[in-house]
N, C-alpha and C positions, 0 to 999 in steps of 0.2 A: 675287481673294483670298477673297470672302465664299464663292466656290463650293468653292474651295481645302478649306477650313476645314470646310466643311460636307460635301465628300467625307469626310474625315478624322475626323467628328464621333464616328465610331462609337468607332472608336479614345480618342479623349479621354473620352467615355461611359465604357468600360469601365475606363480608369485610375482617373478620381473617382469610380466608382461600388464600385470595391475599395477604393479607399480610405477613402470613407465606411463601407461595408457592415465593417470591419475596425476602426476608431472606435466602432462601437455594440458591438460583439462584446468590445471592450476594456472598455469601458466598464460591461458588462451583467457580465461575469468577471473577472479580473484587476484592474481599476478598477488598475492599478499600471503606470506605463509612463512613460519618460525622453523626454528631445529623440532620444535617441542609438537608444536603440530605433526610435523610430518612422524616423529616417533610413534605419537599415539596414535592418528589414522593408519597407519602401516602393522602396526598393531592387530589392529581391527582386520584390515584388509587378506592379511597371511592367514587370521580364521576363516577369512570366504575363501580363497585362495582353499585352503585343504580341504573347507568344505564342500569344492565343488569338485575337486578332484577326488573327492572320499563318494559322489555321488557317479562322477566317473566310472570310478571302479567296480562299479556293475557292472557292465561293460566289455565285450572284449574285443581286441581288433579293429575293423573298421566300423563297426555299432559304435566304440568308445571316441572315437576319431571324429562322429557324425554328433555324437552327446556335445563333446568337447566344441565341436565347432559352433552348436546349438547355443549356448551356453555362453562362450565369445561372443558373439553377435548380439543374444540380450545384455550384454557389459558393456558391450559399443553403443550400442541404441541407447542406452538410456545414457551414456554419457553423452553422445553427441547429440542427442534428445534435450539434454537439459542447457547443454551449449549452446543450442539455436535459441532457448527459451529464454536466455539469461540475455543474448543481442538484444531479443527485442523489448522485455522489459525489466533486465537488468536487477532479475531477483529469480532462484529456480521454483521452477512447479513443484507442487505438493503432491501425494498421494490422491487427495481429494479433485486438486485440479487433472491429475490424470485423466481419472472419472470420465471430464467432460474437455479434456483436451481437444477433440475434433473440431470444435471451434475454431482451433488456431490457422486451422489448413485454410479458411479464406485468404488467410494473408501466405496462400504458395507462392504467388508471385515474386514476394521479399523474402522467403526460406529460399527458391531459389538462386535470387540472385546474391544470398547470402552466402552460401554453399559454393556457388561461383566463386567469389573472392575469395572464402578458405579454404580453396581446394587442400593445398598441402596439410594443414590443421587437422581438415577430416581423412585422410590420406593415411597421417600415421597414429589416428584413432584407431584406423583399420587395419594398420600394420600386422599388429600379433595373430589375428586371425587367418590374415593372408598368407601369412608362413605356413601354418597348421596346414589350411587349404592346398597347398603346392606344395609343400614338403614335409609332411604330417607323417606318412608311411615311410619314408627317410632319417626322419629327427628322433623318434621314439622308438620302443619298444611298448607293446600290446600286449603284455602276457597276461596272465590271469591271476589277480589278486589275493591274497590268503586273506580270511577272514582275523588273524592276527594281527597282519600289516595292517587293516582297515581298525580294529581297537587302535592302533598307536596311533591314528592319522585321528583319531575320535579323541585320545587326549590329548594333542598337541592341539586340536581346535577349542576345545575346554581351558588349556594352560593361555594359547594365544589372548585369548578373548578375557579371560582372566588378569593376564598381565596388562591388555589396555584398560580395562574398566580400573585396575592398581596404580596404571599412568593418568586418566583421568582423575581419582583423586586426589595423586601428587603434585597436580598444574596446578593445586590451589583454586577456591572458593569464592572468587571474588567475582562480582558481576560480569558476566558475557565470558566468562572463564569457561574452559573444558567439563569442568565439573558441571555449571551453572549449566550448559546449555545441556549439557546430557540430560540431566535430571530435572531441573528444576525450571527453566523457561524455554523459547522458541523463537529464533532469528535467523533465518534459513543460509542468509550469506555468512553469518562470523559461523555457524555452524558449519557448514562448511569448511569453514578456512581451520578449524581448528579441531572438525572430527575427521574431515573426511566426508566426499557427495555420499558413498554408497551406506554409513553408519549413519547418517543426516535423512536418510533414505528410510533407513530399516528404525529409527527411530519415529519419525515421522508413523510410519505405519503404524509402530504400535498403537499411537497414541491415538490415532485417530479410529483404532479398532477397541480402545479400553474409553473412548469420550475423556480422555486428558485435557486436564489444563493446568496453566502455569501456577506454581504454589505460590503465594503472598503475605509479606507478614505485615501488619499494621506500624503504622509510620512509629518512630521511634520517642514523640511523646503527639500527644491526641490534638484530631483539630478541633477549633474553637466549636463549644457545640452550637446550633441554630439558636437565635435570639429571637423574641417573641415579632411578631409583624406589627403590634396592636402597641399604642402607645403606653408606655408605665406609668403606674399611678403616682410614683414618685418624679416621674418627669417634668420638668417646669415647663409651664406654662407656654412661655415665650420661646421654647424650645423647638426646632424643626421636628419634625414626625420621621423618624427614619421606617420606612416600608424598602419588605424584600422580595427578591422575584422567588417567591414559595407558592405551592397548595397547602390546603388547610388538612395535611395525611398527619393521622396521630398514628405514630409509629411504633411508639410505647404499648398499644391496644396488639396490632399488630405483630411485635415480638411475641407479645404474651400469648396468642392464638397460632404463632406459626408451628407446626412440628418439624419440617424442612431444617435441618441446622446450616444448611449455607444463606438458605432465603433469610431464617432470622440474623445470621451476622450483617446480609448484605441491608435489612432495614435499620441495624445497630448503624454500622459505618456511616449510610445517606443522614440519617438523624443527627450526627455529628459533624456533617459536610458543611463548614461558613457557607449559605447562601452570597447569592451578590447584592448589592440593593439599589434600589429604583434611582434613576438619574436622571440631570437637564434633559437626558437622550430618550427616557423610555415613553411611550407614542407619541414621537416625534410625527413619522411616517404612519397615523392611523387611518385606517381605512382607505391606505393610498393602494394604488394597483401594485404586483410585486409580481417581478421580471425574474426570475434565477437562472443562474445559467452556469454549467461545469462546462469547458473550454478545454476539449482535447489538448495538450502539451501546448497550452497555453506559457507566455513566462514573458517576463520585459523585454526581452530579445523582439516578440513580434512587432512592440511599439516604436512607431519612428511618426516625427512630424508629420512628413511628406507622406511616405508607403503606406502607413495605414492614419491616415486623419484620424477616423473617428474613433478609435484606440486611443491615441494619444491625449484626445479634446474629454474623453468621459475618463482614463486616469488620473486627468491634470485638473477636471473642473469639477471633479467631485472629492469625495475623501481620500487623503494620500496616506495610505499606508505601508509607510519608511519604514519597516521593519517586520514585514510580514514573510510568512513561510508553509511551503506545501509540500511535506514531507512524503515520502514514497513508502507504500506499506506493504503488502503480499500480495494483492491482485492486479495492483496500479488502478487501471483504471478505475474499476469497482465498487476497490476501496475507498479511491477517493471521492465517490461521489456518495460512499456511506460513511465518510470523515464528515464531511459539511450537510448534508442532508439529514445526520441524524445526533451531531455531535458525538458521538463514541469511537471508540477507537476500536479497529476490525480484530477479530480473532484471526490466530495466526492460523494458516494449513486450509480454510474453507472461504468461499464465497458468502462473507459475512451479509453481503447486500440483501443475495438471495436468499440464504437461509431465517434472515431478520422475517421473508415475505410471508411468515405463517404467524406469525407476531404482533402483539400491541402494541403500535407506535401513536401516543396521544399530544408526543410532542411535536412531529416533524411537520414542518411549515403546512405542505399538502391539507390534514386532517385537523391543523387547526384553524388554518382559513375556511375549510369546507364546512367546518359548523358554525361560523360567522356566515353563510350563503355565499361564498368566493363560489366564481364557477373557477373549478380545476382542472387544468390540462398539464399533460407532458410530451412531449416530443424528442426523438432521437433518430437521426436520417442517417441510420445503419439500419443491418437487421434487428428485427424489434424482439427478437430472444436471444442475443448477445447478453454473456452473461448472465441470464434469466431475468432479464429487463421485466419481461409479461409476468415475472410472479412479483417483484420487489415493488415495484412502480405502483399498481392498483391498490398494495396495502399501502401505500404514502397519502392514500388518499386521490391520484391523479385517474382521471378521463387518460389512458396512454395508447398514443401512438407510435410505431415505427414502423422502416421499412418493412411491407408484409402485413402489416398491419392497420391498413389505411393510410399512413404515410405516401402518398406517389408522388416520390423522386428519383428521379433517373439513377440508376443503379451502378454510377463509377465506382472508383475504388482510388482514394476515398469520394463520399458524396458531399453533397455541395451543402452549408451551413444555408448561404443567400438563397440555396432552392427551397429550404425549408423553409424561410423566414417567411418566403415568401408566398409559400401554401398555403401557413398557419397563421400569419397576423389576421387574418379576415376572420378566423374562428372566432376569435375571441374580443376582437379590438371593439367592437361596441358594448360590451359588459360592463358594467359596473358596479362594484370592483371583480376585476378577475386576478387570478395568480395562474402563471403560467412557468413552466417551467422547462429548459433546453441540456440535452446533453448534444454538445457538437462532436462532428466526427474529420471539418476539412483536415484539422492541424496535424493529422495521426501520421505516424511515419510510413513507409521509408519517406526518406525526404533525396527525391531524386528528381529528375522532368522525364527521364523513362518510363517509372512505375508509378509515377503520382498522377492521377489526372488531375487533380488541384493544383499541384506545383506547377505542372506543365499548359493550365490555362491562363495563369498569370504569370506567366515565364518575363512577359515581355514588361512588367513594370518591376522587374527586378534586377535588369541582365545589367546596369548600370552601376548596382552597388559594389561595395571595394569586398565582396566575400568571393572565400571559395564556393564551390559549385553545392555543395550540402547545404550551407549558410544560407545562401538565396533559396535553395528547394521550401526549406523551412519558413523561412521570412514570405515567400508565395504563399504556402498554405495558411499559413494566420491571415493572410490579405485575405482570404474568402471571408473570414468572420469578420473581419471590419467591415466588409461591403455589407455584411449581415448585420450586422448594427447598425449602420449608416441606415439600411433601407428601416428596420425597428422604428430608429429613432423620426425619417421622415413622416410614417405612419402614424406616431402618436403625436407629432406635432398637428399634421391632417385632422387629427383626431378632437383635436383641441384637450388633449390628457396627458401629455409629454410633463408638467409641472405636478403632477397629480399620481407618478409614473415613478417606482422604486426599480432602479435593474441594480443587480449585483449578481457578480462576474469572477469567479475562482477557478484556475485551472486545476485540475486530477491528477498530475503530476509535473514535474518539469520535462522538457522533453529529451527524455535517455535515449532519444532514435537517433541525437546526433550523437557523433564519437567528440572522444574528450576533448582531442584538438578544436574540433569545431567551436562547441560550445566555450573554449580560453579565447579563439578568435573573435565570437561575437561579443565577449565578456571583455575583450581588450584584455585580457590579463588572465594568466592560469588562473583557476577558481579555485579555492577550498574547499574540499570533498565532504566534509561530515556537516557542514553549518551553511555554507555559501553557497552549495548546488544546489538546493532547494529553496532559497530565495527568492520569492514570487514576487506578483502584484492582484492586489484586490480592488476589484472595482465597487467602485460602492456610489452612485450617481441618480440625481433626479435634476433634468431643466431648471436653471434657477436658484441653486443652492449656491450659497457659499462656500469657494474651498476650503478644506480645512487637513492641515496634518498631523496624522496619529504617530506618534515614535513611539510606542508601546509597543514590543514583543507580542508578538500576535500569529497564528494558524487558520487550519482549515478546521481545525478542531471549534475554532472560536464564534464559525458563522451562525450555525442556526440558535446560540442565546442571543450574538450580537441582534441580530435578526428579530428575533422574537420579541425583544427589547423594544428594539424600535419600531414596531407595528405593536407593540402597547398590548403583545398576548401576555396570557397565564398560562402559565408554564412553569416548574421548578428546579430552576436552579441548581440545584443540589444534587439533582440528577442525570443531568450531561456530564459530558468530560472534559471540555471549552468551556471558557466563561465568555461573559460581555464584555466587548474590546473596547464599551466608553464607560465601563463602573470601573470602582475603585481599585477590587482584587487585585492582588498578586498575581502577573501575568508567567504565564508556564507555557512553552512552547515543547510537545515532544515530537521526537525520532526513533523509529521503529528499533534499531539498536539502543534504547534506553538512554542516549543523551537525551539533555534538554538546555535548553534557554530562560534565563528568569532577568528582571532588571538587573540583578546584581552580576551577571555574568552567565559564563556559558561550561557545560560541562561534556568532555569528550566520553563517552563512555569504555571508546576504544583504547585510549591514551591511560583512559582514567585520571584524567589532569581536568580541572577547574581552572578557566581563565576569567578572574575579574573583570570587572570593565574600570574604565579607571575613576581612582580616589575612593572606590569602594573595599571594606574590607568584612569578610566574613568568619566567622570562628570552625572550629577543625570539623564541628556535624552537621556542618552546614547542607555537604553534600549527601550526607550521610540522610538526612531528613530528607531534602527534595526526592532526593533515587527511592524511598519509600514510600513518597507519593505518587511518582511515576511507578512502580511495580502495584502500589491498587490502582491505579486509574485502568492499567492496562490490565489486571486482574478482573474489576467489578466490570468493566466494560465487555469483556467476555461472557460472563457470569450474567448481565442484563441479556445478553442474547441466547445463553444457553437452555437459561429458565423463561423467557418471557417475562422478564420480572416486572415491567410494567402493566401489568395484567393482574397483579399483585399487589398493585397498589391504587386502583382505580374504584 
């Protein structure tokens, strides 16, 4: 028996030692996980577990010793692989990001001082391996496998795998459920917390080897359908003319000639999408100049009186958006600069930016200013093929520059916003009208005065404040973009076009480079994780306006109609994913976990609880209907990028 058990050993080794090695990785990320979780990804786990011991058993002696160690090591890597990934932006890589993960190694300088700090973390990631390696020919037995023994280890991996995929659809159906995410949608961190990384893994892969995407059922009764633009013959007289932000696409023609059956549902659903309609607000800002700018881990934390003025004077003297939000999605950065750039919401697993850049984009600010004779530029003082900048950026319509690419600014890490500002204003500042557009890089983490040269060049107008030593790194690095606006805004004054000057300013994400404490520190008060950590600010500012404050529920989803709106484009409506944060619509705020925000209240998806706001009260499908609209919004919005679908309709 003792011999029994001790041929067999290897096998038991590799069950506890995933299982453990999956426990620290939980533990170190997620920190959030049920009885029910770990049942079914352990499930799952004991089928690799045999399976790789069943690939062992080829094997004999010290060959199976060298397999087995082989084997460890790819288990380790990719867990401490996704651990490092999830520090810095606090969601893991995809298969896809795999691909092109070499990217990340610019920032070796923060892997390693990351690695530093968790020595012990990574230590006994590497534990089970280490045993093998030193006492591998000690611990086991090597003998030679019967082809019998390898059938029985071939249906215990078939029974395994069977029994989870049985406990998946015993956790129940309900949205971000076991079931849901297995089958039916994609949210890489509750996947996680509720398959398991390495099922979350091997899922992942299929899907992006079968071109998957998430299933959708139409809302659970119909939106109102589009209402004509053109006034009705029975309309009185003295009537206002209501007009909507539509094209004139007859859709109806369209269904009739498409063969395509997703293309024809995806022109049923736009065709019954409520437009929004034209307001005091829309071309407001016509033919004014138009500043954009995504603001690396931007967030209210950077603005203060004193430390950053000009922060503080273009939040507080243009339009105040009390209740605005920039939700974190799978690429972070990427995404969020193809949140607000493009109004849709990114597909889950890919670099939606990049892959948009072979595609018809007729709405995005770029290529609709550029057929009004905008001259258009872009600027980003990183590498200028981060992310695939050089393929995404040219189809938005933009002149782009970055580092490498005719951008020459001094090549720290990160680079300086004010060096750019200061290259590039002279490009364009005699145009008129130009649109110009900035992705900043000072504010990006780590936030240290070690590894930041941004932090560490303004070290000294922060050593004052009452933060810890991360609180001031971060609060530095936003100070370069102030000085970068500061100088902006002296240049269009120079210019005599500062009142004639639209800038709007949304950061890509909040910044996840601080740790939690930090971020409760500068918040004065722990934050709430699902609603509150993504609570932004939007700048929205021209010399000379009136302030004015929006309490509307509002995102990054909502810029480019807000936008479009008020520089008085055509554009349709019905076809983004954001509406206009000054029409009338029903405001809808989403979060890549399928919550959302509506005036009436807020919905946890995680909780699955609905919190009213108060004196409001809603009936029981209430939620029921919203979560149907967020599953198409986040459906057709894939679906626009997979097909080109605006390509479709031009």
């Amino acid at each position: 028996m003792k011999a029994l058990v001790k041929d067999d050993l290897l096998l038991i080794y590799f069950i506890l030692s995933f299982y453990f090695i999956d426990v620290i990785f939980r533990l170190s990320t997620i920190n959030n996980f049920s009885y029910t979780d770990l049942v079914i990804s352990y499930y799952f786990m004991t089928a690799y577990s045999l399976f790789i011991y069943l690939v062992c058993s080829f094997f004999q002696g010290t060959a199976r010793l060298i397999v087995a160690n082989l084997l460890f090591a790819i288990i380790a890597i990719i867990y401490i692989s996704q651990l490092i990934y999830f520090q810095f932006f606090k969601t893991f890589y995809s298969i896809y990001s795999l691909g092109k993960s070499a990217q990340i190694f610019e920032f070796w300088k923060d892997i390693v001082h990351y690695l530093r700090g968790h020595f012990i973390v990574l230590l006994l990631l590497f534990f089970p391996i280490l045993m093998v390696i030193v006492f591998g020919k000690k611990m086991f037995l090597l003998n030679k496998i019967s082809w019998m023994k390898r059938g029985v280890l071939l249906i215990l991996i078939v029974l395994c795998y069977s029994t989870g995929i049985a406990s998946v659809y015993a956790s129940g159906k309900e949205q971000n459920s076991a079931y849901d995410l297995y089958f039916k949608n994609s949210a890489p961190l509750l996947s996680v917390e509720h398959l398991g990384l390495l099922t979350t893994m091997r899922i992942d892969f299929q899907r992006l080897l079968t071109h998957w995407s998430p299933e959708v059922k139409m809302p659970v009764k119909a939106e109102p359908s589009a209402p004509p633009t053109n006034k009705n013959e029975n309309q009185k007289k003295d009537e206002k003319i209501v007009e909507y932000n539509t094209l004139n696409i007859d859709f109806s023609k369209l269904i009739s000639e498409e063969k395509d059956q997703v293309i024809k549902d995806m022109h049923q659903y736009f065709a019954n999408v409520q437009p929004t309609k034209k307001n005091d607000y829309t071309g407001k800002y016509k033919g004014y100049n138009l500043i954009l700018i995504t603001a690396e881990s931007f967030s209210p934390f950077a603005i203060d009186e004193n430390v950053t003025p000009t922060l503080y004077k273009m939040a507080n003297e243009g339009y105040q958006f009390t209740n605005f939000y920039t939700p974190v999605w799978g690429v972070s950065t990427s995404d969020g600069e193809y949140v607000a750039l493009q109004g849709l919401i990114p597909k889950s697993g890919v670099w939606s930016f990049q892959e948009s850049g072979k595609n018809s984009l007729p709405f995005v600010l770029g290529n609709q200013l550029k057929k009004l004779n905008y001259p258009t530029r872009a600027y980003h003082n990183h590498t200028y093929t981060y992310y695939g900048r050089n393929i995404s950026h040219p189809n938005l319509g933009y002149n782009y520059k970055g580092l490498g690419n005719g951008l020459n600014v001094k090549a720290t890490w990160p680079e300086s916003d004010l060096e750019m500002m200061e290259k590039t204003v002279p490009e364009y500042i005699n145009d008129k009208p130009f649109h110009t557009y900035y992705m900043s890089v000072s504010g990006h983490m780590q936030y240290s005065f070690t590894g930041n040269y941004i932090a560490w060049k303004n070290k000294k107008y922060v050593e004052s404040l009452p933060y810890s030593e991360q609180a001031k790194a971060y609060i530095a690095a936003q100070l370069e973009l102030d000085r970068a606006l500061e100088f902006l805004l002296g240049e269009l004054e120079k210019a005599g076009i500062a009142d004639r000057t639209l800038i709007a300013l949304s950061a890509d994400h909040y910044p996840y480079g601080l740790d939690d404490r930090t971020i409760d520190e500068l918040a004065g008060h722990p934050v709430e994780r699902n609603f509150e950590l993504y609570k932004n600010t939007f700048i929205l500012y021209t010399k000379g306006m009136k302030p004015e404050v929006i309490s509307k529920p509002a995102s990054s989803l909502d810029i480019l109609p807000t936008l479009s709106n008020l520089l008085g484009l055509e554009y349709d409506s019905r076809l983004l994913m954001g509406t206009d944060i000054f029409s009338d619509a029903e405001p809808l705020v989403l979060f890549s976990n399928k919550s959302f925000i509506t005036d009436k209240g807020k919905y946890n998806s995680a909780t699955r609880t609905f919190t009213a706001n108060n004196g409001v009260q809603v009936d029981k499908d209430y939620v029921k209907y919203m979560s149907s609209i967020v599953e198409s919004k986040f459906y057709y919005s894939t679906k626009i990028l997979e097909k080109d679908y605006y390509s479709k309709i031009e």
